[in-house]
C-alpha positions as CSV (number, residue, x, y, z in Angstrom):
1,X,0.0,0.0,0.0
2,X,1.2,3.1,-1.1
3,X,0.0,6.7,0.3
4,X,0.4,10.3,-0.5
5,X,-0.4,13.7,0.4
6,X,-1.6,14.7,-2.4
7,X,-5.4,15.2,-3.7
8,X,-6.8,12.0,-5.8
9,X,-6.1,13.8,-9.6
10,X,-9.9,12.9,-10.5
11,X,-10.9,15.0,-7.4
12,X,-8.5,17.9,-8.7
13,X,-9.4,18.4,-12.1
14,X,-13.5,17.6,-11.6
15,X,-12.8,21.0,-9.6
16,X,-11.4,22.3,-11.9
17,X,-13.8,21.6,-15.0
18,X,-16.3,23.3,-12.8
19,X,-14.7,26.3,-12.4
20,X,-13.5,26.4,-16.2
21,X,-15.8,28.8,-18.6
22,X,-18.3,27.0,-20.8
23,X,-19.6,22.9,-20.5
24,X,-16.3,20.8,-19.4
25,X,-16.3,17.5,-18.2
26,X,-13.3,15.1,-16.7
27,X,-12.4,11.7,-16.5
28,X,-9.2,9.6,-15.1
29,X,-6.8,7.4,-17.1
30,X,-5.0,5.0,-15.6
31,X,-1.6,4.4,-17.1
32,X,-0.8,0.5,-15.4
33,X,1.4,0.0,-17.8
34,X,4.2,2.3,-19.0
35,X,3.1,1.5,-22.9
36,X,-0.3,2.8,-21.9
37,X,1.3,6.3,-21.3
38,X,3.6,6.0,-24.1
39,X,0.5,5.8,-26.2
40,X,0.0,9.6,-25.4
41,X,3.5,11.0,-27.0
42,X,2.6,11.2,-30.3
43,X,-1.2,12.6,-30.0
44,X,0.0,15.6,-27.3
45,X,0.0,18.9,-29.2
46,X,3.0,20.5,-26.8
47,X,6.4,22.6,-26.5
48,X,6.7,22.4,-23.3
49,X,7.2,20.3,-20.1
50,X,4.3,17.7,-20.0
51,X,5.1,16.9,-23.9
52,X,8.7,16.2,-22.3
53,X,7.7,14.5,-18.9
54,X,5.5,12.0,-20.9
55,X,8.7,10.7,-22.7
56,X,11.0,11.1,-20.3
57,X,9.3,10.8,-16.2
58,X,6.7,8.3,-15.2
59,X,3.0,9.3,-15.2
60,X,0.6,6.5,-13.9
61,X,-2.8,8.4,-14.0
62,X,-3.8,11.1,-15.8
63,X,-6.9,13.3,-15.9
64,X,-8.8,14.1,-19.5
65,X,-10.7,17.9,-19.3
66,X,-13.1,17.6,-22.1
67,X,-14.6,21.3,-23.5
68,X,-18.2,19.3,-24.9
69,X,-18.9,22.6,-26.8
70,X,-15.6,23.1,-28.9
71,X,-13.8,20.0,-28.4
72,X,-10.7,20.8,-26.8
73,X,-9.2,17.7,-24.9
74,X,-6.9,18.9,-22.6
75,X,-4.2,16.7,-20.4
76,X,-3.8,17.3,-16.7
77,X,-1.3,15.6,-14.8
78,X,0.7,15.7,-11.8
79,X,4.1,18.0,-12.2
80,X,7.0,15.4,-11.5
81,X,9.3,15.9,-9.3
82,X,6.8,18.2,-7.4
83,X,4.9,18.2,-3.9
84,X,2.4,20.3,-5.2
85,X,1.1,21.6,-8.6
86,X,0.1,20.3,-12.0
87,X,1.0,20.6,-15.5
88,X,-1.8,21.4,-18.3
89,X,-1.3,20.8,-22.3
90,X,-3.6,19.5,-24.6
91,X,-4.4,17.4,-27.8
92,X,-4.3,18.5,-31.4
93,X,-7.6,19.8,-32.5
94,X,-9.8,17.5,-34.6
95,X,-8.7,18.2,-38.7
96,X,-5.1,18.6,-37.3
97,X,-2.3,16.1,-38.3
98,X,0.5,18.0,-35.6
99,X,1.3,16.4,-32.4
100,X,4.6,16.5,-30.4
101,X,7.4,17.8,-31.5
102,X,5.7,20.8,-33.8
103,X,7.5,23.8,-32.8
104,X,4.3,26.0,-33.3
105,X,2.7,23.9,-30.8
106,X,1.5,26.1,-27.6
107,X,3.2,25.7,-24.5
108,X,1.5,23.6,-21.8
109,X,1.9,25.7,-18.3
110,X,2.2,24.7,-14.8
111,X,-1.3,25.0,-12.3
112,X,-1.6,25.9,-8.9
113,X,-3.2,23.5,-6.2
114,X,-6.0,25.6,-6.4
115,X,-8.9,25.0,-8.8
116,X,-10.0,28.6,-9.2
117,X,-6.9,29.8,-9.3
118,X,-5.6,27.1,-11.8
119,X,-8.8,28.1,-14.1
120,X,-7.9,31.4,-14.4
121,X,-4.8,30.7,-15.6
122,X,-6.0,28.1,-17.8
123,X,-8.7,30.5,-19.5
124,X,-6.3,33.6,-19.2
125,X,-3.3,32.1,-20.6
126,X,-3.7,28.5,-21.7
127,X,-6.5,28.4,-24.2
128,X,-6.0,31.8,-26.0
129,X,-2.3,30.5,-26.9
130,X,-4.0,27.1,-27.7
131,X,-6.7,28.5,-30.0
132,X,-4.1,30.7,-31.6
133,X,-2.0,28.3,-32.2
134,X,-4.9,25.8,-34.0
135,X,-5.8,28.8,-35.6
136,X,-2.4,29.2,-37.6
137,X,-2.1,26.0,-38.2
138,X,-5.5,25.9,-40.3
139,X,-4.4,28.4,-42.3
140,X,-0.8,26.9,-43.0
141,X,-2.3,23.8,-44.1
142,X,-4.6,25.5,-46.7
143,X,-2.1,27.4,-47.9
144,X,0.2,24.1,-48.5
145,X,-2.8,23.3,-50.4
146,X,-3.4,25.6,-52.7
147,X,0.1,26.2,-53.1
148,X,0.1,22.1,-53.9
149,X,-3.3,22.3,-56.4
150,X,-1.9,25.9,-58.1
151,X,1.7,24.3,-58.9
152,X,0.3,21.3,-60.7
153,X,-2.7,23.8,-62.3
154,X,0.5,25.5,-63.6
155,X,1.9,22.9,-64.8
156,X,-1.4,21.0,-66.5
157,X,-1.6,24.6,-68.4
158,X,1.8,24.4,-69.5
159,X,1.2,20.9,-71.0
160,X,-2.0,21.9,-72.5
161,X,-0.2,25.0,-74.2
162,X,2.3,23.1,-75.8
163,X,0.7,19.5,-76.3
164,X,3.9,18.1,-74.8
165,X,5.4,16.9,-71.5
166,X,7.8,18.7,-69.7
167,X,10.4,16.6,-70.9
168,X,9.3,18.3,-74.4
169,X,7.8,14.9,-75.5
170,X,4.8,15.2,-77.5
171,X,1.7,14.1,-75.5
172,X,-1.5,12.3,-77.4
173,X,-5.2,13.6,-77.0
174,X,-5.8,10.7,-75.1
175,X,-3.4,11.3,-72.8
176,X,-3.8,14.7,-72.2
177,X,-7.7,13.7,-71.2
178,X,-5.6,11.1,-68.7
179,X,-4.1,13.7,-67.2
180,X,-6.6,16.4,-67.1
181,X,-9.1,13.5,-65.0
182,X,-5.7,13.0,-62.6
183,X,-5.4,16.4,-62.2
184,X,-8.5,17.2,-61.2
185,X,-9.1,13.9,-59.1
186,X,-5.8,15.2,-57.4
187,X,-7.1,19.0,-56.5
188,X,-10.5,17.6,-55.2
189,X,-9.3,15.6,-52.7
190,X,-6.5,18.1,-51.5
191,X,-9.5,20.9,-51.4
192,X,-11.1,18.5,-48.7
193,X,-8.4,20.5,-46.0
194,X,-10.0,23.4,-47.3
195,X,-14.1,22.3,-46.4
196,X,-12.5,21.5,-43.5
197,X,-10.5,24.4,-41.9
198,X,-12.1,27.0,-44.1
199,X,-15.2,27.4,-42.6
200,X,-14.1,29.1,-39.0
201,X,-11.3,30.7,-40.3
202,X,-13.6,32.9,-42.9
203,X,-15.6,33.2,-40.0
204,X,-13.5,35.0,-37.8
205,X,-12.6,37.4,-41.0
206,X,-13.6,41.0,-40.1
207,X,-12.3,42.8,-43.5
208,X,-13.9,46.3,-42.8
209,X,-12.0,46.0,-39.7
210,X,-8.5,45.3,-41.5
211,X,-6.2,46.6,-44.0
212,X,-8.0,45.3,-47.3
213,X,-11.6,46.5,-46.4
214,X,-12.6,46.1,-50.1
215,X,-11.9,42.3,-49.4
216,X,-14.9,41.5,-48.2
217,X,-16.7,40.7,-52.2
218,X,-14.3,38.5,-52.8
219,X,-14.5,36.5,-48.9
220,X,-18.1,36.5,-49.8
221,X,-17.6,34.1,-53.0
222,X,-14.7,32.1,-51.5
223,X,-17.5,31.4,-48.8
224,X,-19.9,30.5,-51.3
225,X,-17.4,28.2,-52.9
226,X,-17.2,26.6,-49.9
227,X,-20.8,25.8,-49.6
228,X,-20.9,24.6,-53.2
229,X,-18.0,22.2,-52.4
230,X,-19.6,20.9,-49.3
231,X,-23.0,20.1,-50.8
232,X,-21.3,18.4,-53.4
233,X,-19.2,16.0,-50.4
234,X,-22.3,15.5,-48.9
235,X,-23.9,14.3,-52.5
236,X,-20.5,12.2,-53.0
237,X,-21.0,10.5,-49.3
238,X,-24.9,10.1,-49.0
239,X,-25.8,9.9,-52.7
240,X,-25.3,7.5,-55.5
241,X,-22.0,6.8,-57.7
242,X,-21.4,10.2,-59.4
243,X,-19.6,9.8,-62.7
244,X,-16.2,11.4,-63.1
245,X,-17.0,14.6,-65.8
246,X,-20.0,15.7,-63.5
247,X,-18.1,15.5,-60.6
248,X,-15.4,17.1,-62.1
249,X,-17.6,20.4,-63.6
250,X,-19.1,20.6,-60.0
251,X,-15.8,20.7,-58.2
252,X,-13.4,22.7,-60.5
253,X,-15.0,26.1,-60.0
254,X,-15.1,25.8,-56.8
255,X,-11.3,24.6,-56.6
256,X,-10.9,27.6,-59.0
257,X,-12.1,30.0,-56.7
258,X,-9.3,29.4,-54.3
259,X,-6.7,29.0,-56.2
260,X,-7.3,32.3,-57.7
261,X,-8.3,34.1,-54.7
262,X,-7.1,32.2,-51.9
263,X,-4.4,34.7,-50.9
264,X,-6.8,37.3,-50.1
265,X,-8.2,35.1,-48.2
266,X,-5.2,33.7,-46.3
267,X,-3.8,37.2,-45.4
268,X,-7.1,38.5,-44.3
269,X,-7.0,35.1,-41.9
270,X,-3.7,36.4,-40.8
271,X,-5.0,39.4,-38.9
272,X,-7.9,37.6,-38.1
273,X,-8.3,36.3,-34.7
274,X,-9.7,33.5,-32.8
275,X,-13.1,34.2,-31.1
276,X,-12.5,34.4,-27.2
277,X,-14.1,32.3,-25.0
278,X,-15.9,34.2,-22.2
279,X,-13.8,34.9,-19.3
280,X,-14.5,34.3,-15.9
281,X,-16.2,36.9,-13.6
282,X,-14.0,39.2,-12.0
283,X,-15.8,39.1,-9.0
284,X,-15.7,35.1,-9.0
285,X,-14.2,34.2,-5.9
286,X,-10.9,32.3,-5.8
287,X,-11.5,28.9,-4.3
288,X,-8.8,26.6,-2.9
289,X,-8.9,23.0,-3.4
290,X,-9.8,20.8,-0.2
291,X,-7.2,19.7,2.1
292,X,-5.4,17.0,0.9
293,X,-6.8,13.2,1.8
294,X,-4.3,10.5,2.1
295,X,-4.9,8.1,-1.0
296,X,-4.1,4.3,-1.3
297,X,-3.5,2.5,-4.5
298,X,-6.4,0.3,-4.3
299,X,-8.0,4.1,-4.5
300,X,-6.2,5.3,-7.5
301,X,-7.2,1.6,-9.6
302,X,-11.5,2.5,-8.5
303,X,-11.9,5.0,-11.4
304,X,-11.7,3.8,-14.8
305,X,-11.7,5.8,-18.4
C-alpha cells in the first residue's frame, strides 16, 4: 500500500472543470502499464514540459478535461518531481495532423493547487495561446494546399499550351484527357483540408475592420465556394455513384475560386483572430482545493476511463 499527500487527480481536475468557462467534463486514465502512457506521445500537441515529462518521467494516472462545446481535450497531470502543482497541455484539435514535437505547438503551463486559481490561468493564458496556435495551423495547411493544387494547375496549363510533357515529349489527346481527370481527381481531394479548416477561419474574417476592407466581395464568394463544395461532399457521401466529368464540372470552380483568390483570403485570416471564449467573472471568488486526503492504491485503480 502506497499513500500520498496529495489530492486523488480525479478530485483535482473535476474542480477544476467546474470552475473552467463554458460545459467541461473530466475523466481519469489510468496508465498501469508504461506502454499505456507512451501511447500519449505522439497525439500531445505540446512545446513544453508535460510533452517532455511523458517521454522522459513516469505518469501513472492522468486526468482528460473535455470542452463538450468546442472540443478541446486537454491533459492534466501531476508536475514530477513536485509536492504540489500540476502541469496542463492538450491534444491536437480534430482536422489537425501536428502532435509533439511541432514547434508551433503552444506551451503547456504549470497550475496551482487551487482550482480557481488554476482556471484562471487556464482560461487567461492557456486556451487563448492554444486556440491561436490551431488557428495558424488551419491556415498553414490550406495554404500548403493551394500552393500544392496551383503548382500542378500551372503545370497541366503548361502541358495543354504546348501539347507536350515537360520533358518536351509530345503528348497524345488521349493522354492529355488522362491527365486532365488525374489532375483534377488530385485538386479535389486536396481541397477536402479546405471544407474543413475554411469554414471558422472565414468566419473570424472581419475585412472592414482590416487593411484590405474592399476584401470582403471577394471573402463573400470564396465562402460560397465553400458551400458549393460541401454540398457536393455531402452528395458524393450520401448519394449515388457520381460519374467522373460531372463530378469534375461541380468541383473545379469551386477549386478555382481558391486558387485564384485564396491569398486574399489567407492574409485576411492572418490578422484575423480566434473568437475568445468568455472569461471568468472578476468578481468570482478564488476557491482553494480541499485539504489534501491520504490516498491508497487500491483508491487510485477505482476509477476507470
Amino acid at each position: 500500500m502506497h499513500t500520498s499527500s496529495r489530492r486523488f487527480i480525479g478530485d483535482a481536475a473535476r474542480d477544476l472543470a467546474r470552475q473552467l468557462p463554458g460545459q467541461w467534463t473530466a475523466s481519469v486514465a489510468i496508465h498501469s502499464h508504461p506502454a499505456w502512457q507512451e501511447d500519449l506521445v505522439p497525439w500531445i500537441w505540446d512545446s513544453g514540459e508535460i510533452g517532455r515529462a511523458l517521454q522522459s518521467e513516469r505518469i501513472p494516472y492522468a486526468a482528460l478535461l473535455t470542452d463538450t462545446v468546442h472540443g478541446t481535450t486537454l491533459l492534466f497531470i501531476e508536475r514530477p518531481g513536485r509536492q504540489l502543482g500540476y502541469l496542463v497541455g492538450a491534444f491536437a484539435s480534430e482536422g489537425l495532423e501536428e502532435g509533439y514535437g511541432d514547434p508551433h505547438a503552444p506551451r503547456s503551463i504549470v497550475l496551482p493547487p487551487f482550482a480557481g486559481r488554476a482556471a484562471q490561468a487556464v482560461t487567461d493564458r492557456y486556451l487563448p495561446s492554444y486556440e491561436q496556435a490551431v488557428h495558424a495551423c488551419r491556415a498553414t495547411a490550406i495554404a500548403a494546399v493551394l500552393g500544392s493544387i496551383r503548382s500542378e494547375h500551372d503545370t497541366w496549363q503548361a502541358m495543354v499550351a504546348s501539347g507536350r510533357y515537360s520533358d518536351a515529349a509530345p503528348i497524345t489527346a488521349a493522354a492529355l484527357g488522362a491527365t486532365t481527370e488525374e489532375f483534377l481527381d488530385h485538386a479535389w481531394r486536396r481541397s477536402l483540408t479546405v471544407l474543413d479548416h475554411a469554414p471558422t477561419l472565414i468566419d473570424r474574417c472581419r475585412p472592414a475592420s482590416s487593411p484590405w476592407p474592399n476584401d470582403a466581395a471577394t471573402l463573400s464568394r470564396l465562402a460560397d465556394a465553400v458551400t458549393d463544395a460541401e454540398t457536393l461532399r455531402d452528395e458524393l457521401v450520401h448519394g449515388g455513384p457520381v460519374p467522373s466529368q460531372e463530378r469534375h464540372a461541380h468541383a473545379w470552380p469551386a477549386i478555382e475560386t481558391w486558387v485564384t483568390d485564396g491569398e486574399i483570403f489567407l492574409h485576411q485570416a492572418s490578422v484575423s483572430a480566434p473568437h475568445r471564449r468568455p472569461a471568468l467573472p472578476v468578481s468570482a471568488p478564488v476557491r482553494p482545493s480541499p485539504q489534501p486526503v491520504p490516498r491508497t492504491a487500491a483508491t487510485d485503480r477505482s476509477p476507470t476511463t
